[in-house]
N, CA, C and O atoms as a DFTB+ gen file, in Angstrom:
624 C
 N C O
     1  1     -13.922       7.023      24.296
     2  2     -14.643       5.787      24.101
     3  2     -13.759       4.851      23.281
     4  3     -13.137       5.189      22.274
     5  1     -13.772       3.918      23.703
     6  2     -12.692       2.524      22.648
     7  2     -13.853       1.985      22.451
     8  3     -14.968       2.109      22.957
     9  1     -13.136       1.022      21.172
    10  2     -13.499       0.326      20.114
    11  2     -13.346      -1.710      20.304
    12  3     -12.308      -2.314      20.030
    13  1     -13.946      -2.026      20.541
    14  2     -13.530      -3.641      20.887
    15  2     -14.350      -4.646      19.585
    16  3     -15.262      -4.424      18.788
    17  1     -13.892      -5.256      19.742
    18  2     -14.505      -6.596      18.961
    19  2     -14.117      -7.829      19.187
    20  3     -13.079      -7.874      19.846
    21  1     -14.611      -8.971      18.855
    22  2     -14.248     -10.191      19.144
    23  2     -13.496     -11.404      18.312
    24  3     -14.432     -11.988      17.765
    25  1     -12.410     -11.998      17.986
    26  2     -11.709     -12.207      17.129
    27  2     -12.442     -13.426      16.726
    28  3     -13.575     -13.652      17.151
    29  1     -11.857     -14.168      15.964
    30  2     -12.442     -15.352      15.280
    31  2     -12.407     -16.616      16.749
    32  3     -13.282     -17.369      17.174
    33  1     -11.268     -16.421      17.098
    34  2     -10.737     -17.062      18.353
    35  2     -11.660     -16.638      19.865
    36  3     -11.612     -17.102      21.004
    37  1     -12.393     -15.659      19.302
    38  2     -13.032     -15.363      20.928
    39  2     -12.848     -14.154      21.993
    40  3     -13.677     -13.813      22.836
    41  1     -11.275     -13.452      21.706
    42  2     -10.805     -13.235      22.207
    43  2     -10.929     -11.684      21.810
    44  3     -10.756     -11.486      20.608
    45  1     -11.331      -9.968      22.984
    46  2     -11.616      -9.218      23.271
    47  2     -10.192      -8.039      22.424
    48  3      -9.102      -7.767      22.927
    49  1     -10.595      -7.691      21.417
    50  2      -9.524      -6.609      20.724
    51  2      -9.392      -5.559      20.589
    52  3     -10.103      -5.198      19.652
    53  1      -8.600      -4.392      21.201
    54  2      -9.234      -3.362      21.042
    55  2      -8.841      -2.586      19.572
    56  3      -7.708      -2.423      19.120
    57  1      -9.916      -2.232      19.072
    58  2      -9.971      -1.537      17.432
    59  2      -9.010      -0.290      17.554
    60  3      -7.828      -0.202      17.224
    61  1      -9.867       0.672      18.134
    62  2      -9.092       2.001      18.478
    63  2      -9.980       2.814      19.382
    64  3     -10.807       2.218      20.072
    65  1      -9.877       4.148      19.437
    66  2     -10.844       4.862      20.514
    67  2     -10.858       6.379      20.066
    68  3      -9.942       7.127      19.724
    69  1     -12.045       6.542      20.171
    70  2     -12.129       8.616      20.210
    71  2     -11.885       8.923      20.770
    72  3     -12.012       8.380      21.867
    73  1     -11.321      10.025      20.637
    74  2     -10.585      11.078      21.645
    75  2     -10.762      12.491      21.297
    76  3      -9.851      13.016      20.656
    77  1     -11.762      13.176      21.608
    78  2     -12.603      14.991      21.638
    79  2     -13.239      14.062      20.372
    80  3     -13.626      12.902      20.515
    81  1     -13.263      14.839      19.076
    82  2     -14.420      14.661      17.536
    83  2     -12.841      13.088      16.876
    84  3     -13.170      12.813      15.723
    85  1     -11.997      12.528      17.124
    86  2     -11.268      12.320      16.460
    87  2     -11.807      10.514      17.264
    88  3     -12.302      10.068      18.298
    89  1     -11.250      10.014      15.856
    90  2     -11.277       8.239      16.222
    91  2      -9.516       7.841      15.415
    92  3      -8.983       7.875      14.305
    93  1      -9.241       7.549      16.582
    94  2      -7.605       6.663      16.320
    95  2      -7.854       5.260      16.682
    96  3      -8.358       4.738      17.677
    97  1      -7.319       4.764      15.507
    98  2      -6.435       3.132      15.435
    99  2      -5.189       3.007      14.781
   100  3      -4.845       3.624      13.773
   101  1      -4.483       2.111      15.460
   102  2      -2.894       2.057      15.245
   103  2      -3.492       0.872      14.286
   104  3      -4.617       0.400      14.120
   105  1      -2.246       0.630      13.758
   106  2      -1.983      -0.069      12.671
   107  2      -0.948      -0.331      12.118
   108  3      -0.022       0.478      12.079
   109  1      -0.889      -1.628      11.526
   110  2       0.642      -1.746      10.638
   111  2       0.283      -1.902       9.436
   112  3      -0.460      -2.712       8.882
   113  1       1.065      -0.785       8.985
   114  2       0.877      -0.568       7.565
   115  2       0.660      -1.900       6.537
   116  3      -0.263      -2.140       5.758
   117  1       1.799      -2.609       6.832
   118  2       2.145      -3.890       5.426
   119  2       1.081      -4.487       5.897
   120  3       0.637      -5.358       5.149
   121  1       0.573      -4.335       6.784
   122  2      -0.774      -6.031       7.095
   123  2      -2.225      -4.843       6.617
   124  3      -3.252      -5.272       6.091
   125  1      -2.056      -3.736       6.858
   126  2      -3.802      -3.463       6.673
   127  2      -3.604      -2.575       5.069
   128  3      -4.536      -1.970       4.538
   129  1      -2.478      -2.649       4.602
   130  2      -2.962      -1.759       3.230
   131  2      -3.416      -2.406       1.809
   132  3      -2.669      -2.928       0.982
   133  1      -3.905      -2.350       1.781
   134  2      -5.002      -3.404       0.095
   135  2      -4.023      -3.363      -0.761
   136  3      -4.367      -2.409      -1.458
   137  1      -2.797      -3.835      -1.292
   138  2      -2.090      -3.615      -1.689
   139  2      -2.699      -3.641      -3.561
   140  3      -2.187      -2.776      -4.271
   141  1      -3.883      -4.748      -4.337
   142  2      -4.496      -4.765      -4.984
   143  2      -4.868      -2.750      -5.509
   144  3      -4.342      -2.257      -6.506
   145  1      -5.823      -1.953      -4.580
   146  2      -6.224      -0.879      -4.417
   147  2      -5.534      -0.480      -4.161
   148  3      -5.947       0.656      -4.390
   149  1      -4.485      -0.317      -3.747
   150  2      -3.772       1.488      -3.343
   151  2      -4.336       2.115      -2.223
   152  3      -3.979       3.238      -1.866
   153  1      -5.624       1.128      -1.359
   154  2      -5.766       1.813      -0.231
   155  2      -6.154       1.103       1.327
   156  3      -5.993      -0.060       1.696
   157  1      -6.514       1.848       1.792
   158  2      -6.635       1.909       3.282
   159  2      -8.323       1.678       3.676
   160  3      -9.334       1.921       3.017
   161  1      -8.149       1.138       4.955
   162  2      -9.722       1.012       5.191
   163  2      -9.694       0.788       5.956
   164  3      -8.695       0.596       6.650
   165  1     -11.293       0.655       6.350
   166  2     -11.291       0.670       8.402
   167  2     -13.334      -0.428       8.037
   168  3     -14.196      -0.417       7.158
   169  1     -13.114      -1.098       9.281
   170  2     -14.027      -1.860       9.615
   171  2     -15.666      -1.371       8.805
   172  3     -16.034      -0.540       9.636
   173  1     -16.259      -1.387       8.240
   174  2     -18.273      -1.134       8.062
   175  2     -18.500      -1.051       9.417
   176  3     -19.331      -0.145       9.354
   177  1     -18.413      -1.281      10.559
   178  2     -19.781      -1.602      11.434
   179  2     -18.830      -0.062      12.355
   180  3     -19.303       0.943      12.886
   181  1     -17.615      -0.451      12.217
   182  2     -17.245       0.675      13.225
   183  2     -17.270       2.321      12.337
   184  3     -17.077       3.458      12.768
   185  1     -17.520       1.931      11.283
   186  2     -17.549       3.671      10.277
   187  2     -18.788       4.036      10.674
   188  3     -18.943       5.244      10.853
   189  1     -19.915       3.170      10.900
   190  2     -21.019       3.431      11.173
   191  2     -21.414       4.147      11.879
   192  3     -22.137       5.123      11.679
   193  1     -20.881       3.653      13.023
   194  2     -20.927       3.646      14.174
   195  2     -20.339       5.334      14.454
   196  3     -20.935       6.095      15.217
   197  1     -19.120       5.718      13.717
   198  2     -18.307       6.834      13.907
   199  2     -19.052       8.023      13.188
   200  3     -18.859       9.200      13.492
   201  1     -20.193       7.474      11.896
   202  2     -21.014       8.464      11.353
   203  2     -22.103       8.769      12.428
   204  3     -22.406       9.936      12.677
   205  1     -22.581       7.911      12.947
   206  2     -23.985       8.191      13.434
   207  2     -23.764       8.537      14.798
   208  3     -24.654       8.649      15.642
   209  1     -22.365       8.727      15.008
   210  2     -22.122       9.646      16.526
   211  2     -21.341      11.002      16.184
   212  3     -20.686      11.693      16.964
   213  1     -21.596      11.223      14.714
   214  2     -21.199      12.185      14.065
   215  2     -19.120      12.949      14.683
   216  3     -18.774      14.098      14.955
   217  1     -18.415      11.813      14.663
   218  2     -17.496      12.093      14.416
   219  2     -16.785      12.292      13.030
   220  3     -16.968      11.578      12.044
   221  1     -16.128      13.140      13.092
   222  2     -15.528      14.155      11.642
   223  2     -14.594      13.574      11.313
   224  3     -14.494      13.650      10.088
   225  1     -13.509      12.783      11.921
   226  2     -12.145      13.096      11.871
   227  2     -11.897      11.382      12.126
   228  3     -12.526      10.873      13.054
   229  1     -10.692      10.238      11.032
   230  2     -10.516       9.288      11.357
   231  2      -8.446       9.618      11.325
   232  3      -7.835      10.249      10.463
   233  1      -8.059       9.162      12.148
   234  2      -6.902       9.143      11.908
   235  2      -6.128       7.676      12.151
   236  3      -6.375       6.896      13.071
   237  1      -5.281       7.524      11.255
   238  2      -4.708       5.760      11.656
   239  2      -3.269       5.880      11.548
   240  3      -2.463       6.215      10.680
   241  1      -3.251       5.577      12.461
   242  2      -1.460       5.486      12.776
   243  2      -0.872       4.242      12.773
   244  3      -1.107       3.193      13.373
   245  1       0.455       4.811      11.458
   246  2       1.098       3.094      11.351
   247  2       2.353       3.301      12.449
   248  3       3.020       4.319      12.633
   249  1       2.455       1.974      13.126
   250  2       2.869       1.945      14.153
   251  2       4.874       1.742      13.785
   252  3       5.808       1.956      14.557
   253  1       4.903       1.182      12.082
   254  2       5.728       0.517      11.814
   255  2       7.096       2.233      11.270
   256  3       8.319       2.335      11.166
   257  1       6.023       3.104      11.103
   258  2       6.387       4.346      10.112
   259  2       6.187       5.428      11.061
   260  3       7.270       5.964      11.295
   261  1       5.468       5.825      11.537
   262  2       4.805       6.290      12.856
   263  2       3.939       7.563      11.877
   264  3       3.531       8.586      12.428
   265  1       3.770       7.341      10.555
   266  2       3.155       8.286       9.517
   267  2       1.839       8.015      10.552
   268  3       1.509       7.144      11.358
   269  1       1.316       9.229      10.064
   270  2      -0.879       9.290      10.228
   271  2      -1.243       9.297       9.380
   272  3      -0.524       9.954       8.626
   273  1      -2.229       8.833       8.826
   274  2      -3.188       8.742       7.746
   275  2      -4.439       9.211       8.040
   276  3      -5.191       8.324       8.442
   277  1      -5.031      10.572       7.960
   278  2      -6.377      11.220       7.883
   279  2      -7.161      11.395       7.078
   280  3      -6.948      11.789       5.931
   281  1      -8.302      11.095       7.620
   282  2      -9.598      11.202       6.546
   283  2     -10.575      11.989       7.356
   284  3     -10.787      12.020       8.569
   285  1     -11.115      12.621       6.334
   286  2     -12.480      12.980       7.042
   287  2     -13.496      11.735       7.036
   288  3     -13.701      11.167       5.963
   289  1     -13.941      11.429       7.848
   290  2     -15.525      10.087       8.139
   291  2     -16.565      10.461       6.888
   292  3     -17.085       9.608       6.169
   293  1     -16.690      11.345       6.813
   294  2     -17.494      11.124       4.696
   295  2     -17.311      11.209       3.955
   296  3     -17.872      11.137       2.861
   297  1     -16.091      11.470       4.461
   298  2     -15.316      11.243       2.837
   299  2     -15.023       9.702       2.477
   300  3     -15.046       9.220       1.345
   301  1     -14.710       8.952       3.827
   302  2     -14.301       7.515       4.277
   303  2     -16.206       7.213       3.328
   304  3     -16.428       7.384       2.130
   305  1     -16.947       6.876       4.115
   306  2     -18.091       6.493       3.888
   307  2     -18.351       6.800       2.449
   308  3     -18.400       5.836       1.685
   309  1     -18.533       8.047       1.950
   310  2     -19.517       8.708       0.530
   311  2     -18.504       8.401      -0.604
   312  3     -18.817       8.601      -1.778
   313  1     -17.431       7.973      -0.293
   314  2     -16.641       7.678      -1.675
   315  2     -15.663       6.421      -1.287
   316  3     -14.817       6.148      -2.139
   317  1     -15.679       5.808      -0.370
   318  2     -15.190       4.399       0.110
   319  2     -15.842       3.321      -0.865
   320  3     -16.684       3.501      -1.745
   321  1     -15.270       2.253      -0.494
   322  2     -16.083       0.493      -1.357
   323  2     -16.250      -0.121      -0.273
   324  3     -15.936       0.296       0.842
   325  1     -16.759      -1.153      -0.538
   326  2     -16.482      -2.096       0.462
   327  2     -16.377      -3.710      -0.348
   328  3     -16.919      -4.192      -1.343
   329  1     -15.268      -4.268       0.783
   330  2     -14.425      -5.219       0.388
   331  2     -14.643      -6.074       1.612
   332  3     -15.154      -5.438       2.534
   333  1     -14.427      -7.174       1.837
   334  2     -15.305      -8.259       0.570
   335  2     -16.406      -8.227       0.629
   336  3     -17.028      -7.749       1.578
   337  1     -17.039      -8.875      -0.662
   338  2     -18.977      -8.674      -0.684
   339  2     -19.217     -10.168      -0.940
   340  3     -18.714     -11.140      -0.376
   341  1     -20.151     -10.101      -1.977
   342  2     -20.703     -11.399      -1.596
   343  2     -20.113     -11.913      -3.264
   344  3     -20.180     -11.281      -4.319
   345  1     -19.577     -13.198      -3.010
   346  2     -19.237     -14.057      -4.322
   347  2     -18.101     -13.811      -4.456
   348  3     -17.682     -14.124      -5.570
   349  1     -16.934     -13.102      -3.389
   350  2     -15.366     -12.823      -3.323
   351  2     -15.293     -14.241      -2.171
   352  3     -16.017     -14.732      -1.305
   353  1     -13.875     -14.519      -2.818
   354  2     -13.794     -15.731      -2.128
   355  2     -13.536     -15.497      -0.779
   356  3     -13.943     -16.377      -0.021
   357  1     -12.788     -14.243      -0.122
   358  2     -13.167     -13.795       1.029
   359  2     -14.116     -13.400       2.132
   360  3     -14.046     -12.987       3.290
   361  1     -15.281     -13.802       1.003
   362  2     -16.624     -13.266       2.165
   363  2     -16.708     -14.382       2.957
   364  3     -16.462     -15.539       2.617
   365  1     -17.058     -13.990       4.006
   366  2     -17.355     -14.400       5.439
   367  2     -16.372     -14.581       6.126
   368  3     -16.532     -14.531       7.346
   369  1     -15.028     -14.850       5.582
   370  2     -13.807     -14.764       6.649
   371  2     -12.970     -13.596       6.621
   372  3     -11.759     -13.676       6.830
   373  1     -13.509     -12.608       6.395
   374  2     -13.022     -11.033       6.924
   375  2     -14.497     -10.372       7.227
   376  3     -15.509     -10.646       6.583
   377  1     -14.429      -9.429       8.353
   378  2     -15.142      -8.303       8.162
   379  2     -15.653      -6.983       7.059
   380  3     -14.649      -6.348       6.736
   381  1     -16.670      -6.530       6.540
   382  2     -16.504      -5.785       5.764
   383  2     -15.352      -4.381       5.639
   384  3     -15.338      -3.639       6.621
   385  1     -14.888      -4.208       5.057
   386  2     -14.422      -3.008       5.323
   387  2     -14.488      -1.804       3.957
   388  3     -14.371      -2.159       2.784
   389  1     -14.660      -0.600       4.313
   390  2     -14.782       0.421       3.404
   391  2     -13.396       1.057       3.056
   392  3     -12.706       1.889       3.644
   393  1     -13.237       0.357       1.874
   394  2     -11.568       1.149       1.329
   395  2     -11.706       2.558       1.024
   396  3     -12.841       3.035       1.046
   397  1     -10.617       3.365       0.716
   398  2     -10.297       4.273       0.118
   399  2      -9.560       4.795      -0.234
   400  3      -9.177       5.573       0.640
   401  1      -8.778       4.922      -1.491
   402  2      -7.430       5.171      -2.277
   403  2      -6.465       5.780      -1.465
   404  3      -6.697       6.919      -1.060
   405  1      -5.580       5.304      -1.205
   406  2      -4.287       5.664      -0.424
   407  2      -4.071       7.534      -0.478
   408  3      -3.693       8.213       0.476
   409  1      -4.460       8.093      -1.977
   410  2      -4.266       9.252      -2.551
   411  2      -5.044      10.050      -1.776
   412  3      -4.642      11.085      -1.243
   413  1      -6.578       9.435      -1.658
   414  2      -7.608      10.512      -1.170
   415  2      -7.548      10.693       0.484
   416  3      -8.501      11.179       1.093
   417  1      -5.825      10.072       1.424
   418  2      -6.133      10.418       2.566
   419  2      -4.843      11.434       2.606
   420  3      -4.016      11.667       1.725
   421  1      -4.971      12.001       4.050
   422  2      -3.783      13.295       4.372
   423  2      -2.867      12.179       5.264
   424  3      -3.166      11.313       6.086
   425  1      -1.793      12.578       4.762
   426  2      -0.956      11.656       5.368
   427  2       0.762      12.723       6.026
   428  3       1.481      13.417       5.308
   429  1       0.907      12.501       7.332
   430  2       1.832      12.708       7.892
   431  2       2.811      12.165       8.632
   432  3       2.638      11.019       9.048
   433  1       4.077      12.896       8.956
   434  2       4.825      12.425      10.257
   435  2       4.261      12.122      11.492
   436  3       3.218      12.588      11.951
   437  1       4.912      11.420      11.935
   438  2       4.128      11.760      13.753
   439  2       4.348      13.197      14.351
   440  3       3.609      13.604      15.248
   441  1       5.335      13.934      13.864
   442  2       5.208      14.935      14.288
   443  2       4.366      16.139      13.517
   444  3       4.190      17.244      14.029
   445  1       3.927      15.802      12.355
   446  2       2.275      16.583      12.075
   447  2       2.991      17.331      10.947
   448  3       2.511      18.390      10.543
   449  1       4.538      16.645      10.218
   450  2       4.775      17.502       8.878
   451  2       3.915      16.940       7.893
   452  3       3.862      15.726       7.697
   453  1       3.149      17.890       7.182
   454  2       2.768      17.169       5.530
   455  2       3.188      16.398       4.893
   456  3       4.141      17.019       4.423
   457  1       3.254      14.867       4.212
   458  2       3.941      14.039       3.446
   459  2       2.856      14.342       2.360
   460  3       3.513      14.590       1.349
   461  1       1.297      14.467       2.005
   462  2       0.544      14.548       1.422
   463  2      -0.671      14.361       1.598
   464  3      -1.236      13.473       2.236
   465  1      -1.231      15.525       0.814
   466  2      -2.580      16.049       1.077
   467  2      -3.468      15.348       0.218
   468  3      -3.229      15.185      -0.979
   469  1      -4.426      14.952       0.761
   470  2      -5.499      13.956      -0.050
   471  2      -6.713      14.415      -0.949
   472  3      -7.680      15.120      -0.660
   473  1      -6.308      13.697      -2.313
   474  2      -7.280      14.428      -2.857
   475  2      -8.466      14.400      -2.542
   476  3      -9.005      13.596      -1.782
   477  1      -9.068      15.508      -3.257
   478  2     -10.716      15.726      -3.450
   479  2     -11.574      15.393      -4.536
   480  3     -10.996      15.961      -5.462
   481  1     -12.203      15.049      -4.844
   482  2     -12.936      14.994      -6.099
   483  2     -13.578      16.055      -6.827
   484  3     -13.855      16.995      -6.083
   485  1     -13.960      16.254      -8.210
   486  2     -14.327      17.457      -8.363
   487  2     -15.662      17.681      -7.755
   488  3     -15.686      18.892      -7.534
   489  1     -16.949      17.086      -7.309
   490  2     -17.611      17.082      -6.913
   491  2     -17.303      18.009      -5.348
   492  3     -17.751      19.140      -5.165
   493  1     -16.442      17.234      -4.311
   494  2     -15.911      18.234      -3.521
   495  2     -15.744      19.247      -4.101
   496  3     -16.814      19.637      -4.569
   497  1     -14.660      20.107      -4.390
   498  2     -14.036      20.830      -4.810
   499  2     -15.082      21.892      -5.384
   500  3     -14.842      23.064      -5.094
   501  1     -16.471      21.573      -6.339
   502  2     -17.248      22.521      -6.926
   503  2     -18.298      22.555      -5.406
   504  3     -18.798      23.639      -5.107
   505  1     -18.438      21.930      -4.953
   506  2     -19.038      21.629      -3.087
   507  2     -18.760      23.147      -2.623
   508  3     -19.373      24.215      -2.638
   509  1     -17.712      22.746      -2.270
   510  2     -17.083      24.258      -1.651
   511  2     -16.972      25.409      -2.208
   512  3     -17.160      26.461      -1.596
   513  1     -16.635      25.330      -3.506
   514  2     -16.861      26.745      -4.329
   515  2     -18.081      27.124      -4.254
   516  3     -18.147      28.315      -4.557
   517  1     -18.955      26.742      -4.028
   518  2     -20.569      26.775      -3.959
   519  2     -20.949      27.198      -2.826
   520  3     -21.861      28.008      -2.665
   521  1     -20.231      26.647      -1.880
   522  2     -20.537      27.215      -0.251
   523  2     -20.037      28.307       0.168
   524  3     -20.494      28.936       1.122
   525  1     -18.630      28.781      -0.791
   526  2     -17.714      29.886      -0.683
   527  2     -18.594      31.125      -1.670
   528  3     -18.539      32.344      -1.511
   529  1     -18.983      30.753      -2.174
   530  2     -20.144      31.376      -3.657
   531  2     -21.134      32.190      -2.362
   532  3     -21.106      33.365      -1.994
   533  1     -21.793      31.286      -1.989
   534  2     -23.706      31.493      -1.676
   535  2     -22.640      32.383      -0.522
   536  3     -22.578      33.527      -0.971
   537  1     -21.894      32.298       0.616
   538  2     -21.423      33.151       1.839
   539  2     -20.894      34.396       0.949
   540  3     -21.562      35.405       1.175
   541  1     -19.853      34.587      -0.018
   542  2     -19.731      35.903      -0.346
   543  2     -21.053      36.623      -0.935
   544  3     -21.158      37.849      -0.898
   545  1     -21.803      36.002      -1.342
   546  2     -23.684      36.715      -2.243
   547  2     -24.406      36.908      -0.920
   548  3     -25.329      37.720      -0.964
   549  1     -24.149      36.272       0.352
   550  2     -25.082      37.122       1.729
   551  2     -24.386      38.046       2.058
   552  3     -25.038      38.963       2.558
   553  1     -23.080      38.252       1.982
   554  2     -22.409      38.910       2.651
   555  2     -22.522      40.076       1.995
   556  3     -22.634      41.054       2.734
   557  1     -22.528      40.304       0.706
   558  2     -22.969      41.263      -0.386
   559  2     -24.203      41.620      -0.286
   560  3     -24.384      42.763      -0.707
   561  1     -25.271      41.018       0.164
   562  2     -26.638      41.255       0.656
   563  2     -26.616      42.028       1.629
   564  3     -26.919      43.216       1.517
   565  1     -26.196      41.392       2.917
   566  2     -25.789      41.673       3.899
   567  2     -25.387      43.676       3.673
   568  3     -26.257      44.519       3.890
   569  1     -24.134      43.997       3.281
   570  2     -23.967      45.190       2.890
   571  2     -24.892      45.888       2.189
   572  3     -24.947      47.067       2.539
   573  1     -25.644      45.578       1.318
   574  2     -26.468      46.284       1.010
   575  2     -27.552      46.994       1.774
   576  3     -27.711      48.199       1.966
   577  1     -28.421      45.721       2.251
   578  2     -28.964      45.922       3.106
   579  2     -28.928      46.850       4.378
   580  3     -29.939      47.275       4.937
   581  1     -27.731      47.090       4.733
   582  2     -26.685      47.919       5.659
   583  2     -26.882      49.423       5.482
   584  3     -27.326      50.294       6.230
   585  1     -26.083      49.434       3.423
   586  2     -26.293      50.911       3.184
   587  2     -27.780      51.097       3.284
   588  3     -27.859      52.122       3.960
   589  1     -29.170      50.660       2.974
   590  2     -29.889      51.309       2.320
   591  2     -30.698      51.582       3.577
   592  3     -31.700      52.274       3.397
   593  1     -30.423      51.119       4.972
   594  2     -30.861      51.383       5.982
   595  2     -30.548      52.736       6.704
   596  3     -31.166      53.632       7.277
   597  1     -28.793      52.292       6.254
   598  2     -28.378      53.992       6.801
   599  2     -28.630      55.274       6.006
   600  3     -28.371      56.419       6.376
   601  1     -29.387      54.737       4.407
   602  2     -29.321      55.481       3.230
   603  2     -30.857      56.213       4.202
   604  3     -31.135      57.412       4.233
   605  1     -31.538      55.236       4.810
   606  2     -32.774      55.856       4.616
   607  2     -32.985      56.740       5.839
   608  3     -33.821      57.644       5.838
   609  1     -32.059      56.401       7.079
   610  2     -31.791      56.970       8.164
   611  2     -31.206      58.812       7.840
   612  3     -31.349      59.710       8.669
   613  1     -30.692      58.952       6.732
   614  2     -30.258      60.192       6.309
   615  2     -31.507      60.910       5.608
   616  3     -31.411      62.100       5.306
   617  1     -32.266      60.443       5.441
   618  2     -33.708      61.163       4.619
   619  2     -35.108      61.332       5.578
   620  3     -36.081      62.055       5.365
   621  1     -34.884      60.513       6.576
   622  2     -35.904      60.797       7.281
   623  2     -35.916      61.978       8.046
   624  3     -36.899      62.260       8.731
C-alpha cells in the first residue's frame, strides 16, 4: 500500500509505502532532520494511520547516505512530540509531525550493518523485564504443575 498526499501546489506525492508489517519512506537526510532536536519524524496523520493498521515497523531511508533509520511505530507515537503546534510560527504551513530523538532510532547501512542501536527508556527496559519476569514464574508453574501430576500418577 503507498502513501500519497497533496502538496501545497496541488500536486499528488508519494510519502512512502508498506511492504509485509514494514512502512518505508526515502528521504534526505539534511532536509527532514530537526536539526534544533536531534531528531527525525514522520507525518501525524500518516503515524496514525500506520498505528491503527497496526503496523510495527517504520523504516526511513536517507537516500543521500543510503543509512536506515528504524523505529518501532510506538515507540514513534508513545514517546514522539509533535512539531509545529499551535502559537509556533510554523503552524499551518507544515504538517504536523511526531519527532523523535535521533538516539532513540536503530540506525544502519543499506546493507543492514549496525551504526546504532536506539535507545530505550527505562520504562521500556523495566517493560520487558516484567514480561521476561511473569514468562519465567509460568514456566516455573508450569513445571510444577507437571511434577505433581506425575507425583500423583505414581501413588495411585
Amino acid at each position: 500500500m503507498k502513501f500519497y498526499k497533496r502538496t501545497l501546489t496541488g500536486k499528488r506525492k508519494k510519502i512512502g509505502e508498506i511492504r509485509g508489517l514494514i512502512f518505508y519512506k526515502h528521504i534526505e537526510f539534511t532536509t527532514h532532520y530537526f536539526e534544533k532536536a536531534k531528531a527525525l519524524g514522520l507525518d501525524v496523520k500518516i503515524l496514525d494511520a500506520l498505528i491503527s493498521q497496526k503496523i510495527p515497523r517504520i523504516v526511513l531511508i536517507d537516500d543521500e547516505s543510503n543509512k536506515r533509520y528504524r523505529v518501532p511505530s510506538k515507540r514513534l507515537f508513545e514517546k514522539g512530540w509533535i512539531y509545529p503546534t499551535k502559537g509556533d510560527k510554523y503552524f499551518g504551513k507544515f504538517q504536523p509531525q511526531k519527532f523523535l530523538a535521533l538516539d532513540r532510532w536503530d540506525v544502519t547501512t543499506g546493507s543492514g550493518q549496525p551504526l546504532q542501536d536506539g535507545k530505550q527508556t527505562d520504562y521500556e527496559i523495566a517493560e520487558k523485564k516484567l514480561k521476561e519476569e511473569e514468562k519465567e514464574e509460568k514456566d516455573r508453574q508450569r513445571a510444577i504443575r507437571s511434577a505433581e501430576v506425575k507425583q500423583e500418577g505414581l501413588f495411585r
